[in-house]
C-alpha positions in Angstrom: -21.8 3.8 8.9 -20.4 1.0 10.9 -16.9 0.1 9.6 -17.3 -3.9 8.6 -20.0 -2.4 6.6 -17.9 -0.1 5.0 -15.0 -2.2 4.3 -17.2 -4.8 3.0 -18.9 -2.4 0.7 -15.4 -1.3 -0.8 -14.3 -4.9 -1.4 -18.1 -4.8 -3.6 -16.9 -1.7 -5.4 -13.3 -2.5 -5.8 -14.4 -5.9 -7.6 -15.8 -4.2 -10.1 -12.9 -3.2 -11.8 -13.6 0.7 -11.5 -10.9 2.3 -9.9 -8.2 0.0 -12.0 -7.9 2.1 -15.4 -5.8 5.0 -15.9 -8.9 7.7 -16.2 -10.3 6.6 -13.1 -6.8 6.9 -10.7 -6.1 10.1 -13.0 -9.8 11.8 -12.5 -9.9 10.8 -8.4 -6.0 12.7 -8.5 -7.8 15.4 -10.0 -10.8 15.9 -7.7 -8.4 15.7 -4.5 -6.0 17.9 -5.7 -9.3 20.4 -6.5 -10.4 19.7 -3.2 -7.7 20.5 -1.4 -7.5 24.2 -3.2 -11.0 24.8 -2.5 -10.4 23.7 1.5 -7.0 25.0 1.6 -8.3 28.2 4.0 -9.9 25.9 6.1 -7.0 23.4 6.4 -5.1 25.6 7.7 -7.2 26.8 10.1 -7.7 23.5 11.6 -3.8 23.3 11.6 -3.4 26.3 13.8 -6.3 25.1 16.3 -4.8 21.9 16.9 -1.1 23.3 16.5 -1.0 27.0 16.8 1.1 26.3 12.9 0.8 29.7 10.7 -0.1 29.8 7.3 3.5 30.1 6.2 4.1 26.6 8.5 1.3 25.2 7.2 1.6 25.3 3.5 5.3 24.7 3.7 5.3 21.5 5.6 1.4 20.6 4.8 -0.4 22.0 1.8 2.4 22.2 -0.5 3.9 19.3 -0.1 1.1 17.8 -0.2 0.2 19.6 -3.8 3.3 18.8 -5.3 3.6 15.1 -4.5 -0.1 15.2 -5.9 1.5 16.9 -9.2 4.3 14.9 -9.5 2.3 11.7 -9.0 -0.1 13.1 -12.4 2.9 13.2 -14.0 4.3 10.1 -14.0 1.2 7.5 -13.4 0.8 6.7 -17.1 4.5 5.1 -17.1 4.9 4.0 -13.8 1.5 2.1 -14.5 3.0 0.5 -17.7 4.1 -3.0 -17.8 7.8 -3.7 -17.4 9.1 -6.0 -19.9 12.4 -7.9 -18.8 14.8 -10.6 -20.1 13.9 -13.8 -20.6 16.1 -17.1 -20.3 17.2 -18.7 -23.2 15.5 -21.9 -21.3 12.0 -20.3 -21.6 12.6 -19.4 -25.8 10.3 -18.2 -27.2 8.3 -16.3 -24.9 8.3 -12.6 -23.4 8.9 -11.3 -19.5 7.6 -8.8 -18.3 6.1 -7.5 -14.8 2.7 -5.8 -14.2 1.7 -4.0 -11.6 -2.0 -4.0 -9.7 -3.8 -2.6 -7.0 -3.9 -4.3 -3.8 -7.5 -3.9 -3.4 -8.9 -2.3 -0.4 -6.8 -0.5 1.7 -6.2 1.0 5.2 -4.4 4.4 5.9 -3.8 5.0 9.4 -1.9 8.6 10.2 -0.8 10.7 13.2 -1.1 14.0 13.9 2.2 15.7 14.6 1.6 16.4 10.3 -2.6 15.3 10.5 -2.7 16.5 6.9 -0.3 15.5 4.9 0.8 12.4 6.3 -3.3 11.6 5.4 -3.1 13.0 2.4 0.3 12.0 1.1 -0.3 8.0 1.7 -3.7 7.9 0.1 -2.2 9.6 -3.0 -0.3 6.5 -3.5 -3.0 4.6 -2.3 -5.3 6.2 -5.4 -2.7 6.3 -7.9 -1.9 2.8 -7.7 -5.9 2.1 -8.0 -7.2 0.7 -4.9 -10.1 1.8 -2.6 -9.4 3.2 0.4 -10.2 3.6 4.4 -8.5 6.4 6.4 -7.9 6.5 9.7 -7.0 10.7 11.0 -5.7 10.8 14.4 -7.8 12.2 17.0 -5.3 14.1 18.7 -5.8 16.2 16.0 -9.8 16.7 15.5 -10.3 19.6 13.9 -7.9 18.0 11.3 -9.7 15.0 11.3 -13.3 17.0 10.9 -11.4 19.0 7.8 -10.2 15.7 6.4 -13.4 13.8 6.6 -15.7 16.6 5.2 -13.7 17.1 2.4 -13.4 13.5 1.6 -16.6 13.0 2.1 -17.4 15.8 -0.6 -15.3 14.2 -3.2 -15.3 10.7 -2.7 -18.4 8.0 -2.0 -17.5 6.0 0.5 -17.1 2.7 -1.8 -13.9 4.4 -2.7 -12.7 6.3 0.2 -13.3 6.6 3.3 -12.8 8.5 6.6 -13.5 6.9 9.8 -13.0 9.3 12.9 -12.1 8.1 16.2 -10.0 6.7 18.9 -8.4 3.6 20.5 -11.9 1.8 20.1 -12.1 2.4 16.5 -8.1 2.1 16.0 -9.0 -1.5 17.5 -12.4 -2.2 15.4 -10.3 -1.1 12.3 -7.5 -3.8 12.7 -9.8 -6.4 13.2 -10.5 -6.6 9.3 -9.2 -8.0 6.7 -7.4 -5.4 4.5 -5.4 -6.2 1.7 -2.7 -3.4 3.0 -2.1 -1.0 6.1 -0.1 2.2 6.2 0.8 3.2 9.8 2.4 6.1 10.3 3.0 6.8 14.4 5.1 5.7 17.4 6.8 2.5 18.2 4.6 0.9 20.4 1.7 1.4 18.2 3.4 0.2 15.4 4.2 -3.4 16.9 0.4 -3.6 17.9 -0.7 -2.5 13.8 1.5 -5.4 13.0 0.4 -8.3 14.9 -3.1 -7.6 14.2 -1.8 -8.0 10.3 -0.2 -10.7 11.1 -3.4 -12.2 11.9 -4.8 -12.0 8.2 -1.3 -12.0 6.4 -1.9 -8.5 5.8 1.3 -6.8 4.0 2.5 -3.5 6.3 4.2 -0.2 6.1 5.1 1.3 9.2 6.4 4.8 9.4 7.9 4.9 12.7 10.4 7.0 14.6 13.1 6.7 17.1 16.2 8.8 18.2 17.9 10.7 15.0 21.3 11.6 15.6 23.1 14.7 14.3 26.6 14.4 14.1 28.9 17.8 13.9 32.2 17.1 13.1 35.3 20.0 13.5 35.4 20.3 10.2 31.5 21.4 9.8 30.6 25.0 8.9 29.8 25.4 12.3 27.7 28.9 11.6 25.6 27.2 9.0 25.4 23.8 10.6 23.4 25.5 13.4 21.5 27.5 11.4 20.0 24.1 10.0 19.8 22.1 12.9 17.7 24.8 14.6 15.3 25.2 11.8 15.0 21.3 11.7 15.1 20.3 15.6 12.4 23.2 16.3 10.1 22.6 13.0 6.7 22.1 14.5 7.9 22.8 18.2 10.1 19.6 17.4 7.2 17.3 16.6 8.6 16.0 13.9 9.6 12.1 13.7 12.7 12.8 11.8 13.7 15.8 13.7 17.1 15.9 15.3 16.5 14.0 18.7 19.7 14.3 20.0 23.0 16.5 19.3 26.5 14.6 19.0 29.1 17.4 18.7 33.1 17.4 18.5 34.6 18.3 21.6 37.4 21.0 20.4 34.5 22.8 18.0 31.4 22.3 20.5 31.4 25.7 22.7 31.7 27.8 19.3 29.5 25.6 17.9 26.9 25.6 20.4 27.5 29.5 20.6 25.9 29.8 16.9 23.0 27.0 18.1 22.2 29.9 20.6 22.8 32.8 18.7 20.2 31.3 16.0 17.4 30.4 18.5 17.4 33.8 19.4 17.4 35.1 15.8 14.7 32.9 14.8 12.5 32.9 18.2 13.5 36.1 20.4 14.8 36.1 23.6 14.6 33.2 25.7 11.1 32.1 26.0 10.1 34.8 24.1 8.5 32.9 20.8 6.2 34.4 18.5 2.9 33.7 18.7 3.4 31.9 15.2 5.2 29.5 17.6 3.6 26.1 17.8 2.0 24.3 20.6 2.8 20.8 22.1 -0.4 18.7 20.4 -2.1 18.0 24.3 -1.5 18.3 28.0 -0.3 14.9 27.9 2.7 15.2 25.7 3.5 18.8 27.5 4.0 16.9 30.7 6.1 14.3 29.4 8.3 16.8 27.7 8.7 19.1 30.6 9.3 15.8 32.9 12.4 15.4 30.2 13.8 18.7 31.4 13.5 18.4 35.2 17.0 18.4 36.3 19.3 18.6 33.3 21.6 21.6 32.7 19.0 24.3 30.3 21.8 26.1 28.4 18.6 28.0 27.0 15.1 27.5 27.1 13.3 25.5 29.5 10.3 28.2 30.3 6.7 26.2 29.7 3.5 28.0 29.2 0.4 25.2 30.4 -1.9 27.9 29.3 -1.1 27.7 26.1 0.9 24.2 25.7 4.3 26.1 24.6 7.7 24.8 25.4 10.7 27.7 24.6 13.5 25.9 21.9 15.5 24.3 25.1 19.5 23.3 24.4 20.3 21.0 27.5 23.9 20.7 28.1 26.0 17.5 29.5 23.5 15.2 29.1 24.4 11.5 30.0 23.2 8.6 28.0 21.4 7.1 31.2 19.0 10.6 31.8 15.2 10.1 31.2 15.9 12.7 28.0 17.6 10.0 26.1 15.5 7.1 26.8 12.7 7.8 24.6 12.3 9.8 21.0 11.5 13.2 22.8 9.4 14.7 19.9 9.3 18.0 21.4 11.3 21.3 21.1 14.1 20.1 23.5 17.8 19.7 22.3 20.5 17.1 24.6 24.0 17.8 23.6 26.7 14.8 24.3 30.2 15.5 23.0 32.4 13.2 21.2 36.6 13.4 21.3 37.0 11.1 18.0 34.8 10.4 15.4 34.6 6.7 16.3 33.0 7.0 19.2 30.0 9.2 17.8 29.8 6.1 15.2 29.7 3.8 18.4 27.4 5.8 20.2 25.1 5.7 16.9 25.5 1.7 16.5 25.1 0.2 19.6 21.1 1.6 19.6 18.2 0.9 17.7 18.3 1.7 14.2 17.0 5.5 13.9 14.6 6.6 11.7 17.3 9.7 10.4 20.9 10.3 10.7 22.3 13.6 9.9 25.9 14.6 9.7 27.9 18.2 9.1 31.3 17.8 8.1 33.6 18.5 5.0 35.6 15.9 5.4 34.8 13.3 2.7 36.2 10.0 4.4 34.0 11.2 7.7 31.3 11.3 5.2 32.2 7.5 3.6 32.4 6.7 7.2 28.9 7.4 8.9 27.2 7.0 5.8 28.2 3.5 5.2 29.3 2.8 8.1 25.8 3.0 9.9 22.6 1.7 9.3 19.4 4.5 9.1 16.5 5.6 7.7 18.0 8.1 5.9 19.2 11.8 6.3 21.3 14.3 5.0 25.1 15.4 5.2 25.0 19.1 6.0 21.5 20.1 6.6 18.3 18.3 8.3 15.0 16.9 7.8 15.0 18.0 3.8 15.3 14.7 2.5 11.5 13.8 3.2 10.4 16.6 1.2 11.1 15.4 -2.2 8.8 12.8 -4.8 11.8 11.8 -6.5 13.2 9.8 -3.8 11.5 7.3 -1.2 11.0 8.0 2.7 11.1 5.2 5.0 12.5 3.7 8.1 14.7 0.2 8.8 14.6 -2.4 12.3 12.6 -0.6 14.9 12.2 3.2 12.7 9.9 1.2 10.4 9.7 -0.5 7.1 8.7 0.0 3.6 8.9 3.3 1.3 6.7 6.2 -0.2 7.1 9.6 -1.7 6.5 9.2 -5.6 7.1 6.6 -7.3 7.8 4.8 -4.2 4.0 5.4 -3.0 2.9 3.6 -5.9 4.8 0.2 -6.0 4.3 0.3 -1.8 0.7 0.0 -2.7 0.7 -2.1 -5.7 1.6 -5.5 -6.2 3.9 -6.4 -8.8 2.7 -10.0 -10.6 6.0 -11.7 -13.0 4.5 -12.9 -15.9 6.0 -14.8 -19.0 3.6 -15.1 -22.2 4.9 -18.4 -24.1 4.6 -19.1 -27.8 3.1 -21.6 -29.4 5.1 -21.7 -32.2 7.8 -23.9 -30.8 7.7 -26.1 -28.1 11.3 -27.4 -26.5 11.3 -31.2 -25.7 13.9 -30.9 -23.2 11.6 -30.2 -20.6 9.6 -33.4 -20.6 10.0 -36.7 -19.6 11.2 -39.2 -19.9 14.9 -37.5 -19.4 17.5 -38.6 -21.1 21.2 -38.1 -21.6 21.1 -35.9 -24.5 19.0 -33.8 -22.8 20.6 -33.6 -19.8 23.6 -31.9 -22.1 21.4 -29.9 -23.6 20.2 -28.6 -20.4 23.0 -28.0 -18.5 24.2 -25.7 -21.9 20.9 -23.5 -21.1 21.6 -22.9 -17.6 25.1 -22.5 -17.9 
């Protein structure tokens, strides 16, 4: 079906009222949480043809995440949906305040494919819960995904309420030339500014889930041994496609060779011998990005790693070592499984190094040392992140995701989700049992006192 006709048969639907009332949002919740248990085989299938991720990967960082932001959402819909009564000013006696929330209306989802399912999945939860209709837009870097995604849609949904629209730059293109009432991008930079001048166009509110050069910060006071253990599993997640992955390592200089000793010690627990990966390994997503990632490496120091397999798009966990801030490596967010280490003497200078470049996306920091911890914390501006692990803080409803300047803007995960697609109307409901003169004209000095004693 062509896509104006699909939009403007949603804006039909949506108009009707349907999808606004707490069994509708909680029934649709229902079906796609069904759905996604009847297709869960077949999801992850399509997650290991386009990524080579195991089952184990796949529920972990897909499926399950996916299932519990679905449960948590169920949960909590009935109150979050509830109007929010608040004070009113003694100027507006008698009379209530109080703030209600409504759908947006029809909706446009558009998501990548370094996580094709449940960064499709996860948006359009909120997207439902808050009661609009909804387009979705699957990457087609990731097509098996998108095939997954759109036949089980398709099987659960009519089209006047969601749905899925396959293709590429021309339909990307086709998409943003309507008017939606919201649009949820999740993807790269560049993108990004292109999603938000086509809104711009219709005044069409945004989230953008971006990315951009995360940071980890490792401090001499850090449990070194368990700092690497968690900056491995989060830098090499996904073969490092991940947009809040470590990008970069800033490490202490007195603690870095021990430190970067356990770094080395934990690849090779977790992936075998250099280049030696499981074949549970994942793959970089095309030959595209496998070229630009193996251009990264051409002639840094590889402290480990560095092998490539074209057969089979696979890049060995690489550590590069001395990397300067003007190498190709650090120019761009790398999203691949490839490590640049840059030492710091003073803890002031990693803040530096931090501050003086676009805002990233995540910031992580191991240290024990509380005022280090006040320091970067409050000291820089970030996404968010965690102090003494990576990556975790994304996979949780009870606290929204989102990036700031160039990493992106606007929230979601739980609650989040639902006021990022709702919009919230302030209301006052007046009484008619008295009506206070000072208000009208003509204005006189008495009232002028009595005034300025309301809005004291």
């Amino acid at each position: 079906m062509e896509i104006e006709k699909i939009v403007t048969m949603q804006r039909a639907y949506y108009e009707s009222q349907k999808t606004k009332s707490l069994n509708y949002r909680m029934n649709a919740l229902n079906r796609l949480e069904q759905a996604i248990l009847k297709w869960e085989k077949r999801i992850e299938e399509a997650l290991n043809r386009d990524l080579n991720k195991s089952v184990f990967e796949a529920y972990m960082t897909e499926v399950g995440m996916t299932l519990a932001e679905l449960r948590y959402t169920k949960k909590n819909l009935k109150q979050w949906m509830r109007d929010k009564r608040v004070k009113t000013p003694l100027a507006q006696f008698p009379a209530k305040s109080y703030v209600k929330s409504e759908p947006y209306g029809v909706v446009l989802i558009m998501s990548p494919w370094n996580y094709p399912f449940m960064l499709c999945m996860e948006p359009l939860i909120g997207a439902l819960a808050a009661g609009n209709c909804c387009v979705l837009k699957p990457s087609n870097y990731s097509p098996n995904v998108s095939k997954v995604i759109k036949a089980m849609i398709e099987e659960v949904f009519p089209q006047k309420y969601v749905a899925v629209v396959e293709g590429g730059r021309k339909e990307n293109q086709n998409l943003l030339e309507q008017k939606f009432d919201y649009i949820f991008f999740t993807g790269g930079i560049k993108v990004g500014k292109l999603v938000m001048a086509k809104a711009a166009e219709h005044l069409t509110p945004v989230t953008l889930e971006l990315g951009g050069k995360s940071p980890c910060i490792v401090e001499k006071t850090a449990n070194l041994k368990l700092a690497a253990k968690r900056l491995v599993f989060g830098k090499f997640l996904n073969a490092g496609q991940t947009c809040v992955a470590p990008d970069y390592l800033l490490v202490q200089k007195e603690v870095k060779k021990e430190f970067l000793q356990y770094v080395l010690y934990w690849i090779k627990k977790m992936y075998g011998n250099d280049g030696e990966y499981g074949q549970d390994y994942p793959k970089i997503i095309n030959e595209k990005h496998f070229e630009r990632i193996c251009h990264l490496i051409e002639g840094e120091e590889v402290l480990v790693g560095g092998k490539a397999n074209p057969d089979t798009l696979q890049i060995a966990p690489t550590v590069l070592n001395h990397v300067k801030w003007s190498a190709p490596v650090m120019q761009e967010e790398i999203f691949g499984p490839v490590l640049p280490v840059l030492e710091f003497t003073k803890i002031e200078e990693a803040e530096q190094f931090v501050k003086e470049r676009p805002k990233p996306l995540a910031l992580y920091l191991f240290t024990q040392d509380k005022s280090v911890e006040k320091r970067i914390t409050e000291g820089l501006s970030y996404g968010g992140g965690c102090v003494n692990d990576t990556i975790i803080h994304l996979a949780t409803s009870y606290m929204g995701f989102g990036g700031v300047g160039e990493s992106g803007m606007g929230n979601y995960h739980g609650k989040e989700s639902f006021e990022t697609f709702s919009h919230r109307k302030s209301m006052i409901k007046k009484y008619n049992w008295f009506d206070n003169p000072v208000r009208y004209v003509p204005y006189k000095k008495t009232k002028e006192r009595i005034l300025r004693m309301f809005l004291k």
